[in-house]
C-alpha positions in Angstrom: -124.2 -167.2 85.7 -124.4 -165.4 89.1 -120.4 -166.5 89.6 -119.4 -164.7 86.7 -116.4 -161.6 86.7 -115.2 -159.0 84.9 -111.5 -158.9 85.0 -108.7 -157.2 83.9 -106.6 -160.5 83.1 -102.4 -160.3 82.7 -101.0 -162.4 79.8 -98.2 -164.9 81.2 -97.4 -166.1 78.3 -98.1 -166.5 75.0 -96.4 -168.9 72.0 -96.7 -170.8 68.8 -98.9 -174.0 69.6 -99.1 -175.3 66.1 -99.5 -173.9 62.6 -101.6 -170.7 63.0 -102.2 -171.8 66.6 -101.3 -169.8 69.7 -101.7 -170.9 73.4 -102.5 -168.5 75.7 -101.7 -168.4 79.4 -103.8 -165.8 81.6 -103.6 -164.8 85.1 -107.4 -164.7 86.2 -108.0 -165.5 89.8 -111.8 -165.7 90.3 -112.2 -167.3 87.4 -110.1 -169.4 87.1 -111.2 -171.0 90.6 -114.9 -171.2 89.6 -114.4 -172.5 85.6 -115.2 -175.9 85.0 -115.1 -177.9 81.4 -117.0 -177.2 78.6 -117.2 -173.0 80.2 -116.1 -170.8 78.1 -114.5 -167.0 78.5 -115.5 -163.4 76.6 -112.4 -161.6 75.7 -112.2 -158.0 75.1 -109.6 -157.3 72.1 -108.0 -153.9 71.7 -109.4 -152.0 68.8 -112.0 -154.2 68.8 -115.4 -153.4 70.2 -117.3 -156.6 71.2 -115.5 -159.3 73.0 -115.1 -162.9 71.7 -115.6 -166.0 73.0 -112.7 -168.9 73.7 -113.4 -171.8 75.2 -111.1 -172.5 78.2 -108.6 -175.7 77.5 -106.9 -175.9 81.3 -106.3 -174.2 84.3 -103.5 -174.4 86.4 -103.8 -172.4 89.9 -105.1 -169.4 88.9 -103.9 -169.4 85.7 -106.0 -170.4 82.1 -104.7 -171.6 79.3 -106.7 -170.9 75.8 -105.9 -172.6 72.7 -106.8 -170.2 69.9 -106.6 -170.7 66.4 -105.4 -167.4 64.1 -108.6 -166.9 61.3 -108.7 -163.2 61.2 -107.8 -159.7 62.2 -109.0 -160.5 65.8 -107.5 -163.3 66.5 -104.0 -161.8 64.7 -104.2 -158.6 67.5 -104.7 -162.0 69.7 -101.9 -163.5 68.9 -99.5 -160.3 69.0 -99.8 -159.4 73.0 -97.3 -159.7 75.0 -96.4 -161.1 78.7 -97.8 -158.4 80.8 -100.4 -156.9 78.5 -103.9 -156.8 80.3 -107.0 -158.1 78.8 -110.8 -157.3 80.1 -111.9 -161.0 80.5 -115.8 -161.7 81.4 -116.7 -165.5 82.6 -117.0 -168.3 83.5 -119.6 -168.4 80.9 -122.3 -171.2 79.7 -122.4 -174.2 81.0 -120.2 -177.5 81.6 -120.1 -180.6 80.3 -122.3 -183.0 82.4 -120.8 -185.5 84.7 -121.9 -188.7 83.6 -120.4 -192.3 85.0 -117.8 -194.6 83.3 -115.8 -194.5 80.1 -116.2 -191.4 77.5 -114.7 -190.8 74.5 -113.6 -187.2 73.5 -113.7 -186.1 69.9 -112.1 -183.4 69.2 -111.5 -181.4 65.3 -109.2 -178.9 64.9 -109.4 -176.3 67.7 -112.6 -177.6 69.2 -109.9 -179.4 71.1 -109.9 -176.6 73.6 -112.9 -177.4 75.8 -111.8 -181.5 75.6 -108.4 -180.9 76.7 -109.6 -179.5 80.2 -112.3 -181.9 80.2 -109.8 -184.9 80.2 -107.6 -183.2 83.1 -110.9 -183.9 85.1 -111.6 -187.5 83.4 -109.7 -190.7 84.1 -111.7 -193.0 82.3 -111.6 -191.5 78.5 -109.9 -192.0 74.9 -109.1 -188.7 73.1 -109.5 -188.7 69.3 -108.0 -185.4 67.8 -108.4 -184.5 64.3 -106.2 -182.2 62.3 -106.2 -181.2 58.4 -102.2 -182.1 58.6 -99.5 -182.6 60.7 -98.7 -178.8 61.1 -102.3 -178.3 62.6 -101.6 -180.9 65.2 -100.8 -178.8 68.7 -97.4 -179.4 70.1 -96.6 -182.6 72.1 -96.6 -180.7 75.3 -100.1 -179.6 75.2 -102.0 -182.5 74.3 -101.5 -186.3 76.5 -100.0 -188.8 75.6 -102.2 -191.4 74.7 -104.2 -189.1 72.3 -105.0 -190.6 68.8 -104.3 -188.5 66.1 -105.9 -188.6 62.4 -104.9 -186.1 59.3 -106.5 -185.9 56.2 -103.8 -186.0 54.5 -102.0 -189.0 56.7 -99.2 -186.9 57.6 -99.4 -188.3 61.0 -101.3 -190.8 62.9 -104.1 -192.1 61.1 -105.0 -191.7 57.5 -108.6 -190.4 57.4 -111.0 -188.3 59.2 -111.5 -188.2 63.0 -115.4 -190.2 62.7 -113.6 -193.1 60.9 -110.7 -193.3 63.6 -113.3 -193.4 66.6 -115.1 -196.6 65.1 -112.0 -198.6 65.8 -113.2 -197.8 69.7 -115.5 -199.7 72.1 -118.4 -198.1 71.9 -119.1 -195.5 74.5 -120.8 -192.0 75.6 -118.9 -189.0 73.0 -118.1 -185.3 74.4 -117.3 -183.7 71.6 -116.4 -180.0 69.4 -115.7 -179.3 65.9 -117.0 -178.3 62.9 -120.5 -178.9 62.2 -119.8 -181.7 59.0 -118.0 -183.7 61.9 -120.9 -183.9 64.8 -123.3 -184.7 62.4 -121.5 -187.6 61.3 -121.0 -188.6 65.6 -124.8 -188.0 66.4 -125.1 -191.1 63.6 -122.5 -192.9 65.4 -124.0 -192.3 68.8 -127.2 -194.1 67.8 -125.9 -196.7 65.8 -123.8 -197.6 69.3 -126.7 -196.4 71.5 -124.6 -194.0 73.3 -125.3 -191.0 75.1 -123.7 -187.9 73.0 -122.7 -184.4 73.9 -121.8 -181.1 71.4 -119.7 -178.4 72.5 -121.0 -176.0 70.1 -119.5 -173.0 68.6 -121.4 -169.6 67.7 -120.7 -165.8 66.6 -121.5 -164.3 70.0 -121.9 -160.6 71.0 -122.5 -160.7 74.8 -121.8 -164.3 76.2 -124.3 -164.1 78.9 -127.7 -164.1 77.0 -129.1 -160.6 76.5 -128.2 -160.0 72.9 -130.0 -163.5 71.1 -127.1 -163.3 68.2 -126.3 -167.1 68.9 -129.1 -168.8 68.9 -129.9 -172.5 67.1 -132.8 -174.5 66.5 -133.3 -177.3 69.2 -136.3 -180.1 69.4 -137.0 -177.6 72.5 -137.7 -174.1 70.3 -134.5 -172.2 69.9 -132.1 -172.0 72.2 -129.3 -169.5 72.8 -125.5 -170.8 72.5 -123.9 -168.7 75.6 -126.7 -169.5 78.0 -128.5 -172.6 77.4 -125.1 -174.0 76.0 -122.6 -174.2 75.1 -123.0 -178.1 75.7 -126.2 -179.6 74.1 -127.1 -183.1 74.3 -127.0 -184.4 70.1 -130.2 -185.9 70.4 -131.5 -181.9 70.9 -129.9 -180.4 68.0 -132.9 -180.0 65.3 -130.5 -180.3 62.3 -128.3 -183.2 63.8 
């Protein structure tokens, strides 16, 4: 995107979110200005020698907040900076979810909450769903609103089930949504059984963010299509193997 920086970005903060879950908070003006939902952030990690993508969950002046779940030895140096540490940041990456008219619904499992959380500081007229193995999973109170549904596996908190089977209690409307791939499947069948429009935040191994590289690409009804550039949002009704 011809908006996108390279910055050295200062960590403000950054805490215990939930179980193996850290949030973030980075001082990046210039991006943080120009970011918009569903964009996403490459992050350089020391000892490490290809950045990583994080989708951005909110922004607050010119402060981000990223939402980043602890799954290896990246994520762990991640997890371990301190206030005042830098961090070579490159973005806004992709691009956002589209602005569509009326009531949405935002799905969300596990950490592909990120990306919906900063969409629904820009939407009004939306329910959240959130889905969590258990109740340690779930991100503290303070980071997700209010009115969010919440359902665990387990039934540890909120409702008993899987996130698909809470969002049929809903009116039927237009789904933004991220998670793991078993979970949008299952919501590209619920978007045509309620004839709604449907959109995937999707998640990819990337090397570059910005297109050169072709390490995240999927297949599309359109030919393949790389992650970074031509997503990270894809309409449902695109995804070949949806």
């Amino acid at each position: 995107m011809s908006n996108k920086l390279d910055i050295e970005a200062t960590v403000l903060d950054n805490r215990l979110a939930g179980e193996r879950t850290i949030a973030m908070e980075l001082h990046c003006p210039g991006i943080a200005e120009n970011i918009s939902p569903g964009q996403f952030i490459m992050m350089g990690i020391p000892q490490k020698f290809l950045r990583r993508p994080f989708s951005v969950a909110g922004v607050n002046g010119n402060r981000i907040l990223l939402l980043i779940r602890v799954v290896g030895e990246g994520t762990q140096i991640i997890s371990s900076m301190r206030r005042n540490q830098k961090l070579k940041i490159l973005g806004p990456l992709g691009n956002p979810f589209p602005k569509i008219p009326g009531r949405k619904i935002l799905v969300a499992g596990g950490i592909g909450i990120a990306p919906l959380l900063f969409l629904a500081t820009r939407t009004d007229n939306r329910d959240i769903v959130y889905g969590e193995k258990s109740a340690e999973f779930v991100l503290n109170e303070m980071y997700i609103p209010p009115d969010t549904k919440i359902a665990t596996d387990d039934g540890s908190v909120g409702f008993c089930g899987n996130v698909c089977e809470l969002l049929t209690e809903l009116e039927p409307a237009p789904i933004f949504a991220c998670g793991p791939t078993p979970m949008l499947k299952k919501l590209t069948e619920i978007s045509r059984q309620w004839n709604v429009q449907a959109f995937f935040s999707m998640e990819s191994r990337m090397a570059c963010g910005f297109g050169a590289c072709n390490g995240c690409v999927i297949h599309t009804i359109d030919g393949y299509k790389k992650v970074c550039s031509d997503g990270p949002i894809f309409p449902a009704q695109m995804l070949k193997e949806f």
